[in-house]
N, CA, C and O atoms as CSV, one atom per row, in Angstrom:
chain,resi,resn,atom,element,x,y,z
A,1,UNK,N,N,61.111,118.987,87.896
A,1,UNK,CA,C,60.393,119.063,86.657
A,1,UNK,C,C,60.475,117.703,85.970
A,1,UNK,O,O,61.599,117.362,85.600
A,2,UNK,N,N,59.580,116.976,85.771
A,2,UNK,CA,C,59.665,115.859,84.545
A,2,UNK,C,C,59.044,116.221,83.819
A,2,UNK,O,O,58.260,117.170,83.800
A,3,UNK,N,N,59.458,115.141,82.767
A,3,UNK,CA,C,59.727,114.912,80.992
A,3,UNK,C,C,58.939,114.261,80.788
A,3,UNK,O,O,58.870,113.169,81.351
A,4,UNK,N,N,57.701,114.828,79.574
A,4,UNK,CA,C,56.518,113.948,79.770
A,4,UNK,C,C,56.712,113.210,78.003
A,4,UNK,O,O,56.944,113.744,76.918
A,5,UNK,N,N,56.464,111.651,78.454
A,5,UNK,CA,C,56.689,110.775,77.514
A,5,UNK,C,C,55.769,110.502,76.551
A,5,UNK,O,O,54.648,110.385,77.045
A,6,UNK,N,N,55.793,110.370,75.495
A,6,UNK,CA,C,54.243,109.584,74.786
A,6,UNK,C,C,54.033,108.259,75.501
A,6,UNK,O,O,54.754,107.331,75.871
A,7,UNK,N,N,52.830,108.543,75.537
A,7,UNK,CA,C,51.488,107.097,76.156
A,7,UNK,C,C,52.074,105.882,75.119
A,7,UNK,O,O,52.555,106.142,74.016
A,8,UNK,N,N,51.974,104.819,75.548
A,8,UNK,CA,C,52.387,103.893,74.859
A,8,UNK,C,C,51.143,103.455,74.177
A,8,UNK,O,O,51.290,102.615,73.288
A,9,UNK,N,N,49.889,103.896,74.449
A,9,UNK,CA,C,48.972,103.466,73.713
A,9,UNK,C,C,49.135,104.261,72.811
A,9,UNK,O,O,48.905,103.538,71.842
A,10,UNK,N,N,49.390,105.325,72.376
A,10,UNK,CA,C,49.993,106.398,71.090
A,10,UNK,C,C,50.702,105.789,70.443
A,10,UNK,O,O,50.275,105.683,69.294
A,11,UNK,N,N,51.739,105.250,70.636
A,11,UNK,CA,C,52.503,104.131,69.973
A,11,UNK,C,C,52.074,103.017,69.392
A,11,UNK,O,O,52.441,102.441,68.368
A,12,UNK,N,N,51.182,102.770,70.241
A,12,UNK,CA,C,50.150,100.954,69.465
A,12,UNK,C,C,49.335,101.834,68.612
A,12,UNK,O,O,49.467,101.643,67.403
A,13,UNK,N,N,48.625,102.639,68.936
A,13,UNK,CA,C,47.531,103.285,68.101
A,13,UNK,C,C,48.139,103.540,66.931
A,13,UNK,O,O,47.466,103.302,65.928
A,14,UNK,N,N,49.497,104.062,66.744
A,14,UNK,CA,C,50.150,104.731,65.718
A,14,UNK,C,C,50.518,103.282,64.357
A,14,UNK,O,O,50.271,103.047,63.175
A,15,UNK,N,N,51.208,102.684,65.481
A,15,UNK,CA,C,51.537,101.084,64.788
A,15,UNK,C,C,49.738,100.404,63.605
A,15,UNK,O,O,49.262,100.211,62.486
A,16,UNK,N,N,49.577,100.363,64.744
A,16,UNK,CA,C,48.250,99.953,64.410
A,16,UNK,C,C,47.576,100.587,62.716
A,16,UNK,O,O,47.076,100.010,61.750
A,17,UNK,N,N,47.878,101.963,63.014
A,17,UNK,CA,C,47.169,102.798,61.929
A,17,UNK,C,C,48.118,102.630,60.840
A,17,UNK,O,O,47.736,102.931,59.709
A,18,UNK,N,N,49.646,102.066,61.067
A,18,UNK,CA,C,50.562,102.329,60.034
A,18,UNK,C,C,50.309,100.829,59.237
A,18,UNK,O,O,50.697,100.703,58.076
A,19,UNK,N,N,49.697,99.820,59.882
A,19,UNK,CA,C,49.635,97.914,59.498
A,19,UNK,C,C,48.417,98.313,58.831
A,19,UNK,O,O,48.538,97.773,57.731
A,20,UNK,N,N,47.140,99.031,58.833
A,20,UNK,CA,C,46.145,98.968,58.475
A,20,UNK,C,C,46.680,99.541,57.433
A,20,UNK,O,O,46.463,98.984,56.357
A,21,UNK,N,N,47.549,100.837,57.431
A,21,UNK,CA,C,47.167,101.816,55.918
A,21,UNK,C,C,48.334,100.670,55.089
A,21,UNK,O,O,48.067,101.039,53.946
A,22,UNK,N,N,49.014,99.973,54.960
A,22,UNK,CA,C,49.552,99.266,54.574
A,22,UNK,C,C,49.623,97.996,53.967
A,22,UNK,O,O,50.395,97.527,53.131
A,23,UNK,N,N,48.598,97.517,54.602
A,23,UNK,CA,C,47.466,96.229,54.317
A,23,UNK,C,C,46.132,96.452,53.483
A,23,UNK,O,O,45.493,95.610,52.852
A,24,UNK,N,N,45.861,97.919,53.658
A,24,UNK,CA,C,45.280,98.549,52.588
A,24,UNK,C,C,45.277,98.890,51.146
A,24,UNK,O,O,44.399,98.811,50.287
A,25,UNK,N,N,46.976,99.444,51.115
A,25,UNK,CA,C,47.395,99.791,49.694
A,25,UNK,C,C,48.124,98.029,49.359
A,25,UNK,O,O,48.580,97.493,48.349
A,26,UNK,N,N,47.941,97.634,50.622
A,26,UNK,CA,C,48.701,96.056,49.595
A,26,UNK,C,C,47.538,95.208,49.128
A,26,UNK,O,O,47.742,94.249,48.384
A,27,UNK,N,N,46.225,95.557,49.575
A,27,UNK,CA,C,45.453,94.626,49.376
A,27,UNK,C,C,44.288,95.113,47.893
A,27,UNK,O,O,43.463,94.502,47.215
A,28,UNK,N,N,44.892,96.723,47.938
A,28,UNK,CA,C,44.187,97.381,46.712
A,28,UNK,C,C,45.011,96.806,45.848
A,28,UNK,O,O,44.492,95.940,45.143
A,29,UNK,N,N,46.683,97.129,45.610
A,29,UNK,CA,C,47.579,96.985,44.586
A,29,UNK,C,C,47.188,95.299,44.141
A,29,UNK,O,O,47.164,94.952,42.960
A,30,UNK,N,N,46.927,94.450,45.162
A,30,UNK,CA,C,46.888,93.118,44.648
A,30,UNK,C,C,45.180,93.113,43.834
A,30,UNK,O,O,45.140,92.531,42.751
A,31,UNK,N,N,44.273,93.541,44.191
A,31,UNK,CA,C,43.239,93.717,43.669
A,31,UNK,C,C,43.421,93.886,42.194
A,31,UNK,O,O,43.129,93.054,41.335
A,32,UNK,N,N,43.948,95.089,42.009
A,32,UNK,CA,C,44.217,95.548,40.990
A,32,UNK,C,C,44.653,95.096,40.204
A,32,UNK,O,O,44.303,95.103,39.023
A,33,UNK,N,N,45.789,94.445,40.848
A,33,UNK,CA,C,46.958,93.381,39.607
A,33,UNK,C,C,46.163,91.710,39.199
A,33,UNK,O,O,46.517,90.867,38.374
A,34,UNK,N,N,44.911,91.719,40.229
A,34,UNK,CA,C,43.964,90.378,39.735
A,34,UNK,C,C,43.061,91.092,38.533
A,34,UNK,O,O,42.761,90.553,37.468
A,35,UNK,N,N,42.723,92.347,38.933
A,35,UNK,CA,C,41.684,92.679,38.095
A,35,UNK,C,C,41.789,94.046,37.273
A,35,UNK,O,O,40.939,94.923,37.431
A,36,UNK,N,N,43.143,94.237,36.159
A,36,UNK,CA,C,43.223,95.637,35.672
A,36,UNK,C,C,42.318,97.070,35.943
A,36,UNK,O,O,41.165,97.058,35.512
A,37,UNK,N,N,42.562,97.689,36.295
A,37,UNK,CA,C,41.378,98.891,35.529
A,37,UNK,C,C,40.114,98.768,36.923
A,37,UNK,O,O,38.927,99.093,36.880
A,38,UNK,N,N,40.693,98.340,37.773
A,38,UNK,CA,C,39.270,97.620,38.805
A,38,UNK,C,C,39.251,99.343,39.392
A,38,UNK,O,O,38.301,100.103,39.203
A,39,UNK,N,N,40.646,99.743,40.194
A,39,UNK,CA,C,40.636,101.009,40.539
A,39,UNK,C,C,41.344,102.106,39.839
A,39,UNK,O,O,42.250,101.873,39.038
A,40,UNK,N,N,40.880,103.479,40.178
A,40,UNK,CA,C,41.820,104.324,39.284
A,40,UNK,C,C,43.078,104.208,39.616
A,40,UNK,O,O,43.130,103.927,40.813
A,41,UNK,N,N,44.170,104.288,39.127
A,41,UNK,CA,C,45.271,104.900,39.532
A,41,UNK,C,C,45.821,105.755,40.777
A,41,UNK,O,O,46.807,105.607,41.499
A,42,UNK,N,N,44.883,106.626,40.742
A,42,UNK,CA,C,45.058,107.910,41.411
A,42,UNK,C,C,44.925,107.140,42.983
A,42,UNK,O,O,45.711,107.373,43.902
A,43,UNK,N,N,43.837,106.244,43.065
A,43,UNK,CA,C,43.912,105.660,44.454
A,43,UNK,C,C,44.760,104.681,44.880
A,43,UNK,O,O,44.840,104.556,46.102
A,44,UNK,N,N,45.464,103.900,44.149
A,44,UNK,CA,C,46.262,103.598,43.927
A,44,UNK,C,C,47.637,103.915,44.702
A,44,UNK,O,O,47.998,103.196,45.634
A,45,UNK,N,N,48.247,104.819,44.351
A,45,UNK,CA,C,49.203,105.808,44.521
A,45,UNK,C,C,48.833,106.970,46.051
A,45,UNK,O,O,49.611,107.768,46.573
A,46,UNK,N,N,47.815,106.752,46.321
A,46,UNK,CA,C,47.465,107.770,47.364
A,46,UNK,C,C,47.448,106.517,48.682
A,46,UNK,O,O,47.598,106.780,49.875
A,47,UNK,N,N,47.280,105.469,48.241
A,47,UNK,CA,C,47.458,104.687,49.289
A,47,UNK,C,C,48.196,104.148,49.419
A,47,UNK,O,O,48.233,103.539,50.488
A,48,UNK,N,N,49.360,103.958,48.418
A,48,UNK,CA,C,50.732,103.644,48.862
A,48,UNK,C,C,51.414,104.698,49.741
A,48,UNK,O,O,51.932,104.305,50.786
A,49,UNK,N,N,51.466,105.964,49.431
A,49,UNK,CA,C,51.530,106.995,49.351
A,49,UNK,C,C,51.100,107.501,50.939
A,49,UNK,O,O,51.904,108.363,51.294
A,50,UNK,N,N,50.528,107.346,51.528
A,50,UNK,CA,C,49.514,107.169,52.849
A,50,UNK,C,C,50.566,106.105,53.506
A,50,UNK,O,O,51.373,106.654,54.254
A,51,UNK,N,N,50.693,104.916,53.395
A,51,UNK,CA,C,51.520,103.963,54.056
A,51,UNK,C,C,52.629,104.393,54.130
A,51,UNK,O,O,53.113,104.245,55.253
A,52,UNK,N,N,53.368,104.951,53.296
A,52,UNK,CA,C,54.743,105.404,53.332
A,52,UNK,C,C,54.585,106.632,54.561
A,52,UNK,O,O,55.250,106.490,55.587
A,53,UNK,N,N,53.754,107.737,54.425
A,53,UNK,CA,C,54.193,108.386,55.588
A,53,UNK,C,C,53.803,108.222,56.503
A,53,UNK,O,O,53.853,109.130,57.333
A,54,UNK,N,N,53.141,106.826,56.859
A,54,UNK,CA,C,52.966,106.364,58.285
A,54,UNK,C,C,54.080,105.818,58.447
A,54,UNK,O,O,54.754,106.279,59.368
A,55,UNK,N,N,54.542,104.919,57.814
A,55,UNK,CA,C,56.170,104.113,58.301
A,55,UNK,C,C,56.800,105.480,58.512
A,55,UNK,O,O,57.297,105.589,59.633
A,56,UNK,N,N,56.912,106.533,57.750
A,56,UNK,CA,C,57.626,107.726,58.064
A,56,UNK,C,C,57.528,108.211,59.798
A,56,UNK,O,O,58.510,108.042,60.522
A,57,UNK,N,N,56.300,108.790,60.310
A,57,UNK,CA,C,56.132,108.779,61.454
A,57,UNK,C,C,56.237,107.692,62.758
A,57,UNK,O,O,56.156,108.004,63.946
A,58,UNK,N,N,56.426,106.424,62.240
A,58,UNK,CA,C,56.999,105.543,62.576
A,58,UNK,C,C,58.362,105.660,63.437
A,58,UNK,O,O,58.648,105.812,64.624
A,59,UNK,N,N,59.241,105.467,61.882
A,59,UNK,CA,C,60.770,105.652,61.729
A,59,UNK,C,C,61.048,106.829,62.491
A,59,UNK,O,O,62.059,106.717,63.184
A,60,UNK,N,N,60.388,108.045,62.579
A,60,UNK,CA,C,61.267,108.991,63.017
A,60,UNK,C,C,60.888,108.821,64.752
A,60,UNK,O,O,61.574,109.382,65.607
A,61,UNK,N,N,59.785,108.026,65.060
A,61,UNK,CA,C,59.581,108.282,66.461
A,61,UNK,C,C,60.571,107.224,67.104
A,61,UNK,O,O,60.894,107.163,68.290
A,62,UNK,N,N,60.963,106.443,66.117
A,62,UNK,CA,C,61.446,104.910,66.477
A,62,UNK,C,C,63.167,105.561,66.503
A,62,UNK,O,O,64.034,105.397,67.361
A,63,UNK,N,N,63.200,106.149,65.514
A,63,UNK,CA,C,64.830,106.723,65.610
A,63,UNK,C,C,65.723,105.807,65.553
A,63,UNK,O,O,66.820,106.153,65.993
A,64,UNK,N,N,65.586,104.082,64.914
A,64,UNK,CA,C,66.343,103.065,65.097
A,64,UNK,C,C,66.690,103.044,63.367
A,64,UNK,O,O,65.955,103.561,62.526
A,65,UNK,N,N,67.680,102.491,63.140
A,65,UNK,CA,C,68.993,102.516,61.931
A,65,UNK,C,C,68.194,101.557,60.790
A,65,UNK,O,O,67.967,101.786,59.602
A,66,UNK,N,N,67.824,100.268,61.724
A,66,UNK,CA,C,67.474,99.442,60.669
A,66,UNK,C,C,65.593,99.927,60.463
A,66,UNK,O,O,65.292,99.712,59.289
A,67,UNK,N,N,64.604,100.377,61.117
A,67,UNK,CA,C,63.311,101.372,60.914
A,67,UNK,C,C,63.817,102.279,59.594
A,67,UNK,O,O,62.982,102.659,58.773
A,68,UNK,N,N,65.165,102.584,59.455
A,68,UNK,CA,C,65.320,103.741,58.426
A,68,UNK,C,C,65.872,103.276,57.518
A,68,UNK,O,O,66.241,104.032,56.620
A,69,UNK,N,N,66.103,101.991,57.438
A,69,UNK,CA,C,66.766,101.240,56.050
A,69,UNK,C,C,65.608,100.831,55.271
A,69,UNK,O,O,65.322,100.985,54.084
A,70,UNK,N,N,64.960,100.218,56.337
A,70,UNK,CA,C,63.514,100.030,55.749
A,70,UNK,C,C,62.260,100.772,54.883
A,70,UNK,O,O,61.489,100.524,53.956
A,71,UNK,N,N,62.642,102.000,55.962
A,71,UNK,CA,C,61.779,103.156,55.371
A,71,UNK,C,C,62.541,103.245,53.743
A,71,UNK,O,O,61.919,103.252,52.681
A,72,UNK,N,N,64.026,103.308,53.906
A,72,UNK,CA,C,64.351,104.100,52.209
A,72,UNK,C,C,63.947,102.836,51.764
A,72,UNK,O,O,62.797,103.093,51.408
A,73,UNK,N,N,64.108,101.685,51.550
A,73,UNK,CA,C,64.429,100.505,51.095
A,73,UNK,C,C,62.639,100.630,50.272
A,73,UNK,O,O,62.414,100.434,49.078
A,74,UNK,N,N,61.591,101.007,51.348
A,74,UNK,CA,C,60.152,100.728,50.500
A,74,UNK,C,C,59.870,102.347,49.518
A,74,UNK,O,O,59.156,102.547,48.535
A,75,UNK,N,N,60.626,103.137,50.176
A,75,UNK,CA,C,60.354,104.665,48.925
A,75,UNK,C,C,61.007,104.509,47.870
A,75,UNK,O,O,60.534,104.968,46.831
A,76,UNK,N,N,62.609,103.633,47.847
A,76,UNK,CA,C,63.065,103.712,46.619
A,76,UNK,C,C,62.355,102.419,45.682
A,76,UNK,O,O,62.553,102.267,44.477
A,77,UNK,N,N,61.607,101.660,46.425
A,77,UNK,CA,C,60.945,101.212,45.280
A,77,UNK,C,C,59.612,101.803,44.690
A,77,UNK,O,O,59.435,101.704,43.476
A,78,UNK,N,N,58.511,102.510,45.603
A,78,UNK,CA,C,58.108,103.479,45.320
A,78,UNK,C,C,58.339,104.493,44.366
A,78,UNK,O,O,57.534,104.879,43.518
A,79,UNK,N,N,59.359,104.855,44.535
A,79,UNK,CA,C,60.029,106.181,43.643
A,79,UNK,C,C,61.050,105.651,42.204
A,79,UNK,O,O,61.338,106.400,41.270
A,80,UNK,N,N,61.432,104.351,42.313
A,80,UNK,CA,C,62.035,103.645,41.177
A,80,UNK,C,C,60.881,103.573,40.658
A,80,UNK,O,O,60.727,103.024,39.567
């Protein structure tokens, strides 16, 4: 019987989707902070919010110490 592994393209794909949603809410938040009031709030927060639980699915597939320092390290500023 073997143990069937995730595709490593699942892994890039995953990576991939976690740099985009991330580069997303960093490139709204900087928008925003050039231009007040440019977006609501609400999107704002949904796309930070979005990045965080991709690093989440990340971290837990990655299962590595410093992936999970990282992970708290960007929620508690999030959540501060």
């Amino acid at each position: 019987m073997s143990v069937s592994k995730t595709s490593p393209t699942i892994g890039k794909n995953l990576k991939m989707a976690a740099w985009a949603a991330s580069a997303a809410a960093l490139l709204l938040t900087g928008a925003n902070f050039i231009s007040p009031g440019l977006l609501p709030t609400a999107v704002l927060t949904v796309a930070r919010w979005v990045a965080i639980l991709m690093l989440t699915v990340i971290c837990w597939k990655k299962s590595n110490l410093t992936a999970w320092i990282f992970f708290s390290m960007v929620v508690g500023v999030e959540v501060g």
